[in-house]
C-alpha positions as semicolon CSV with decimal commas, in nm:
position;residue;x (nm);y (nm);z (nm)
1;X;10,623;14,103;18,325
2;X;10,760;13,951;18,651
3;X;10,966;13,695;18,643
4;X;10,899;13,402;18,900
5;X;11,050;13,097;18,762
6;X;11,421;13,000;18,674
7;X;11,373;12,706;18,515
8;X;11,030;12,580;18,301
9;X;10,874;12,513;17,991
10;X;10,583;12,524;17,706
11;X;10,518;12,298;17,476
12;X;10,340;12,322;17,165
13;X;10,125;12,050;17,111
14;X;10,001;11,892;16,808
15;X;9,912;11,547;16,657
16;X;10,275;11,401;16,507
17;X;10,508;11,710;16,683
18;X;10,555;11,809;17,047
19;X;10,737;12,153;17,013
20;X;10,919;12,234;17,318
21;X;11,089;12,539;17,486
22;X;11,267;12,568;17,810
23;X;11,368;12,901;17,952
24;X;11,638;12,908;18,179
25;X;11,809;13,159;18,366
26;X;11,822;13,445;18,677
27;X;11,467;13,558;18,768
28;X;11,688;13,918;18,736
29;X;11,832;13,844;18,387
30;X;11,736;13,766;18,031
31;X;11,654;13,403;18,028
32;X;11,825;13,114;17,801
33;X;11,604;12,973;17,538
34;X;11,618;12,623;17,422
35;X;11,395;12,503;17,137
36;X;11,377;12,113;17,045
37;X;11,083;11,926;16,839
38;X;10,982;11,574;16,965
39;X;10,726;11,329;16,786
40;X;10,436;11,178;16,971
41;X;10,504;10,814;16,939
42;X;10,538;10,655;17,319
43;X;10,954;10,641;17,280
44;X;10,971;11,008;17,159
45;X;10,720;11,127;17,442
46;X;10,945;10,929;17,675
47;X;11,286;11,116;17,535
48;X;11,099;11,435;17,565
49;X;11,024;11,344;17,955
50;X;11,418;11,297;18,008
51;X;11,481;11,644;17,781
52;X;11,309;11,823;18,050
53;X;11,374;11,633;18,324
54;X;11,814;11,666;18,263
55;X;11,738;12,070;18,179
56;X;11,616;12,099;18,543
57;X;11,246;12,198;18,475
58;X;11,027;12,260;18,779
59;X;10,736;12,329;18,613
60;X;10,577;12,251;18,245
61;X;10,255;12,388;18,015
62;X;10,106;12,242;17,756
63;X;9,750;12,364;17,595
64;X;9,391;12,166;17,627
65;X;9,347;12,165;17,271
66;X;9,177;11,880;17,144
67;X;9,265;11,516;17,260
68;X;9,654;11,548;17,149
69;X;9,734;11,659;17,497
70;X;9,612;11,397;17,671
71;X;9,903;11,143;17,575
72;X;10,174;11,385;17,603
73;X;10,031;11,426;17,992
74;X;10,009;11,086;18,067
75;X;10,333;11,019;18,027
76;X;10,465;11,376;18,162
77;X;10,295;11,343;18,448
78;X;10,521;11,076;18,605
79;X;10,749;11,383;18,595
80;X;10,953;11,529;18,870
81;X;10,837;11,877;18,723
82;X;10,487;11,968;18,785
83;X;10,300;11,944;18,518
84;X;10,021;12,261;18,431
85;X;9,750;12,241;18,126
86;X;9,635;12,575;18,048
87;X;9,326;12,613;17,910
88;X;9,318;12,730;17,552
89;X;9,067;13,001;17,570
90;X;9,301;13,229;17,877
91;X;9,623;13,208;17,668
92;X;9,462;13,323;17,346
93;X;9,310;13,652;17,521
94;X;9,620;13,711;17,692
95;X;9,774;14,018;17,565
96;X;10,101;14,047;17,372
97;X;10,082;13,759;17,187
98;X;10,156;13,772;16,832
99;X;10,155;13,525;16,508
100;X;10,563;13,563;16,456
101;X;10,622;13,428;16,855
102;X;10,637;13,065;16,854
103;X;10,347;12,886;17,071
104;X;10,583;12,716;17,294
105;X;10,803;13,030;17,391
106;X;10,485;13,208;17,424
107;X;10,355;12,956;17,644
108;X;10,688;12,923;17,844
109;X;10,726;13,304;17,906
110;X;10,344;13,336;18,050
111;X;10,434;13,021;18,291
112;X;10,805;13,176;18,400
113;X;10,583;13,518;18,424
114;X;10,286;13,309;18,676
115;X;10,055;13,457;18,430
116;X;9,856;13,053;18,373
117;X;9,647;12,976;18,615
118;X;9,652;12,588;18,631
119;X;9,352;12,379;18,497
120;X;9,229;12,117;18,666
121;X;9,349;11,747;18,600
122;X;9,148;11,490;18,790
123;X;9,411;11,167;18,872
124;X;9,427;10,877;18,610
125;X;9,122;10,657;18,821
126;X;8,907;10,972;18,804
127;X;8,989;11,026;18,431
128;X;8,903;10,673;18,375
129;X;8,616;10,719;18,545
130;X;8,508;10,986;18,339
131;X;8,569;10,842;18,040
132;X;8,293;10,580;18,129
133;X;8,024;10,788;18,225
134;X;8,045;11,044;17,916
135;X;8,038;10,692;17,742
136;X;7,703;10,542;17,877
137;X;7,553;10,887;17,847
138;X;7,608;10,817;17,492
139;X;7,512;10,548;17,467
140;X;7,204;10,613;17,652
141;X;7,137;10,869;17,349
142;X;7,192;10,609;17,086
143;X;6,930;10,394;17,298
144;X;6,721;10,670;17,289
145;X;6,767;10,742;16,948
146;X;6,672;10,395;16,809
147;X;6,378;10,358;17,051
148;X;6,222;10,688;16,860
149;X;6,280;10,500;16,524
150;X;6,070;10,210;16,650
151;X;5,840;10,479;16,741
152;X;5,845;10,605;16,424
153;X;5,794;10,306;16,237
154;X;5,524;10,171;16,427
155;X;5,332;10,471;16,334
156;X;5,421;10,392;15,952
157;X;5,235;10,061;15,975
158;X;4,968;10,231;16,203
159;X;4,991;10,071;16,482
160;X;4,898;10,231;16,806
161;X;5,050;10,107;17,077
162;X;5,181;10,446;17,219
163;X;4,818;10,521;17,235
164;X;4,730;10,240;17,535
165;X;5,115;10,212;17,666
166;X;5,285;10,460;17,890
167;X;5,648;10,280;17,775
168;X;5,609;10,048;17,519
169;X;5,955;9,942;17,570
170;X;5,811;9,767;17,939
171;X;5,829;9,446;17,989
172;X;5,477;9,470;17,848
173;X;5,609;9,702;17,541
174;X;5,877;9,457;17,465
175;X;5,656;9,151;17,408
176;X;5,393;9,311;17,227
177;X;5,711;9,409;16,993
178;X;5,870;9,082;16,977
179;X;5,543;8,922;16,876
180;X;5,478;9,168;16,572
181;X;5,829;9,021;16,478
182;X;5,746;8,683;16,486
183;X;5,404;8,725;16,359
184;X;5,366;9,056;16,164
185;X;5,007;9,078;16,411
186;X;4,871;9,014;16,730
187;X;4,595;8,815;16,796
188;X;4,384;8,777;17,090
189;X;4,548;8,454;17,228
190;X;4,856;8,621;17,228
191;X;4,763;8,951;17,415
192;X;4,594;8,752;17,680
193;X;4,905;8,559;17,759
194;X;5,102;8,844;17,750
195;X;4,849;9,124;17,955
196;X;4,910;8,827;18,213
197;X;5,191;8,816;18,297
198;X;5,243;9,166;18,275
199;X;5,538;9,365;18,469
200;X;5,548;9,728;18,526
201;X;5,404;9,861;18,185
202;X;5,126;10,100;18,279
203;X;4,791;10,028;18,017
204;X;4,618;10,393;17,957
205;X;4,285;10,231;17,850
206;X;4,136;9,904;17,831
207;X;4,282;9,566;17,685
208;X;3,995;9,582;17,400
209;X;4,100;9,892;17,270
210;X;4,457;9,786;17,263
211;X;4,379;9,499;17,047
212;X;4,246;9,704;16,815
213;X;4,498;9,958;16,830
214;X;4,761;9,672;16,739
215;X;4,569;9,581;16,385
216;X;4,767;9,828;16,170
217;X;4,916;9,700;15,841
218;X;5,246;9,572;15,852
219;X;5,456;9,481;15,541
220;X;5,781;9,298;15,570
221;X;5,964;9,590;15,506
222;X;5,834;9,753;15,837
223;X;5,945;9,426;16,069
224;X;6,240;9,425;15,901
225;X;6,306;9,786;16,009
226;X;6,192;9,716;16,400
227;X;6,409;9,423;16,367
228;X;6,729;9,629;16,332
229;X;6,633;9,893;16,556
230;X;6,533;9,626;16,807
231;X;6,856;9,465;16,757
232;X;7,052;9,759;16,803
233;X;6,878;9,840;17,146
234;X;6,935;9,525;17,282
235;X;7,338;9,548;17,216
236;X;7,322;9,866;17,328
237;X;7,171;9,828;17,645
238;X;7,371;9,533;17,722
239;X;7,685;9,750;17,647
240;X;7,546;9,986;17,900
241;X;7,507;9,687;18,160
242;X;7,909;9,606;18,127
243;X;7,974;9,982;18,192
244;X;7,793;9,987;18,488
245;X;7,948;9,694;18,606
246;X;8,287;9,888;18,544
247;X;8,195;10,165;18,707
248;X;8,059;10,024;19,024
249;X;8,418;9,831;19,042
250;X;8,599;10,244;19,057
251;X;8,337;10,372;19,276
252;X;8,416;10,088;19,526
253;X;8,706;10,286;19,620
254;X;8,468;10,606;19,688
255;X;8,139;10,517;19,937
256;X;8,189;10,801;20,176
257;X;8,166;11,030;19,890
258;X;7,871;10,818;19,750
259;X;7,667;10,807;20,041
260;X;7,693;11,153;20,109
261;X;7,612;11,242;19,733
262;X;7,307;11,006;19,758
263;X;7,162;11,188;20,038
264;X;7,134;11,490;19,782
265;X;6,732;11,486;19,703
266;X;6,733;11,384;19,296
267;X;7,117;11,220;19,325
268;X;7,138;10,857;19,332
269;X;7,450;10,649;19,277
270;X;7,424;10,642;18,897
271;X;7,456;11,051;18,866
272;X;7,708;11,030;19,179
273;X;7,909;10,814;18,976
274;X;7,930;11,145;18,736
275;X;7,981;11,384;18,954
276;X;8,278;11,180;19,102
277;X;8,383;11,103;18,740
278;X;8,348;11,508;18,625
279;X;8,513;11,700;18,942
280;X;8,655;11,408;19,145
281;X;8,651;11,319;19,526
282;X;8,944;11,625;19,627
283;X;8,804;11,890;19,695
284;X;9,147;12,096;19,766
285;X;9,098;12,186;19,400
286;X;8,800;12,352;19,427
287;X;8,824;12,603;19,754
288;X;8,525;12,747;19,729
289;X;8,178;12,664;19,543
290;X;8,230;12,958;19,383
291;X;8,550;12,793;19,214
292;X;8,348;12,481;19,151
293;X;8,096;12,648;18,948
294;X;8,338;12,901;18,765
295;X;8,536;12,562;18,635
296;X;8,176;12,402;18,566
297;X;8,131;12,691;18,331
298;X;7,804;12,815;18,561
299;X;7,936;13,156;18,643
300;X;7,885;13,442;18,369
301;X;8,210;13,673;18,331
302;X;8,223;14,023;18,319
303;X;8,250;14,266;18,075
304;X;8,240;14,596;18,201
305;X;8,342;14,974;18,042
306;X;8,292;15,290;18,066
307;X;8,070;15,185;18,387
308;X;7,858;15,007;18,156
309;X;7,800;14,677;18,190
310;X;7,724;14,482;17,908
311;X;7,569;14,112;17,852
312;X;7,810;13,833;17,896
313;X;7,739;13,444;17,828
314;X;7,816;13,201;18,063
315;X;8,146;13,006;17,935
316;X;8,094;12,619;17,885
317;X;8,419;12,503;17,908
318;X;8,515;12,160;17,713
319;X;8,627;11,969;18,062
320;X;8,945;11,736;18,005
């Protein structure tokens, strides 16, 4: 291997140690290898910043595994050294690596070698970003998940209502809901004041036949069930209303990128908000779409021998 590097470092990540190594030395000679251990609270992440930073490193790897790396980078990255995470699955099929070479000289030999390619890091705003979206899609599955209970349980006390409503958590849905909580039935009365008055909700057949559908038998046990499940939604979806409000506040700073995202047949500003949040506004990272859908995990590899090609998955990266 080539040496390209005079002065740089791995580090061997893990939840209480930060194992470091900094090679230094001649790109024509045997480097010098220094070795120190650092903990992970704030102070020792900050005295393993100055370690590096008074050895003269220009450039520093660390690993993508799990979530340990991502406190050990935000405080690196403030760095004068740039700052490279490599992505797990290249440095294990790397060749030459064995169990009795530590990870961090292993790591700081491929760097000082140019044999990582770099990973890409969106900036801190982006990150946050991110970290919002993955977290309403979430929570959009808890919503979901809850809503199928109700479902579920409605069908238990046999009553029908998915039968006659095309969402039966519409505005219509909703009150037809809240009065089998209040009342454990719904009468005529009250499905005439509420059919009235009615938003969006879609009926599939007539308002007789929904009556009936809504006589099932339900015990206290059953509202007491909706109730939670009911309860849960609502907190839910007015989590999901505080994250949006967050998220238009970041994208404020991004409605070039927006608009031209919206005009995308099937985007609007909700999924531009992940797009921005998963590959960020710079494109300089990703040259060609080619790159963009390598990184996205969208291109199969290749696995060739013999001049026989054989089947190869596509690779769906965990993104940082």
């Amino acid at each position: 291997m080539q040496d390209i590097l005079e002065v740089c470092a791995g580090l061997d990540v893990h939840e209480k140690t930060v194992v470091a190594c900094v090679l230094n030395g001649k790109l024509n000679k045997a480097p010098q290898k220094e070795i120190e251990t650092f903990g992970t609270t704030t102070q020792e992440l900050f005295q393993l910043l100055e370690w590096l930073e008074v050895r003269g490193c220009t450039h520093v790897v660390m690993e993508s595994t799990g979530v340990y790396w991502k406190p050990v980078w935000n405080i690196l990255e403030s760095g004068s050294f740039e700052l490279i995470l490599a992505n797990a699955y290249q440095i294990k099929n790397l060749p030459g690596r064995k169990t009795d070479i530590k990870d961090s000289e292993w790591l700081a030999q491929l760097l000082r070698s140019g044999l990582i390619s770099k990973s890409f890091v969106p900036s801190q705003p982006i990150r946050e970003l991110r970290d919002l979206t993955r977290y309403r899609k979430k929570l959009l599955y808890e919503v979901n998940k809850e809503k199928n209970r109700v479902h579920k349980t409605l069908q238990d006390c046999n009553i029908k209502i998915t039968s006659y409503l095309a969402d039966i958590f519409g505005d219509t849905g909703r009150k037809i809901i809240e009065k089998i909580l209040e009342k454990r039935t719904v009468t005529e009365g009250d499905l005439y004041v509420i059919l009235s008055g009615r938003g969006k909700s879609k009926l599939k057949g007539k308002a007789g036949d929904l009556l009936k559908a809504l006589q099932g038998k339900v015990e206290e046990h059953h509202v007491r069930m909706i109730q939670y499940c009911y309860d849960h939604i609502l907190f839910l979806e007015k989590q999901i209303e505080g994250i949006d409000e967050e998220i238009a506040q970041y994208m404020n700073a991004y409605e070039e990128e927006v608009t031209l995202l919206d005009s995308i047949p099937g985007i609007n500003e909700t999924a531009a908000a992940v797009i921005i949040g998963e590959i960020g506004a710079d494109m300089n990272q990703f040259p060609t779409d080619k790159q963009l859908s390598s990184w996205a995990g969208l291109s199969p590899g290749n696995n060739e021998s013999a001049g026989k090609k054989k089947e190869v998955k596509s690779l769906r990266e965990t993104k940082c």
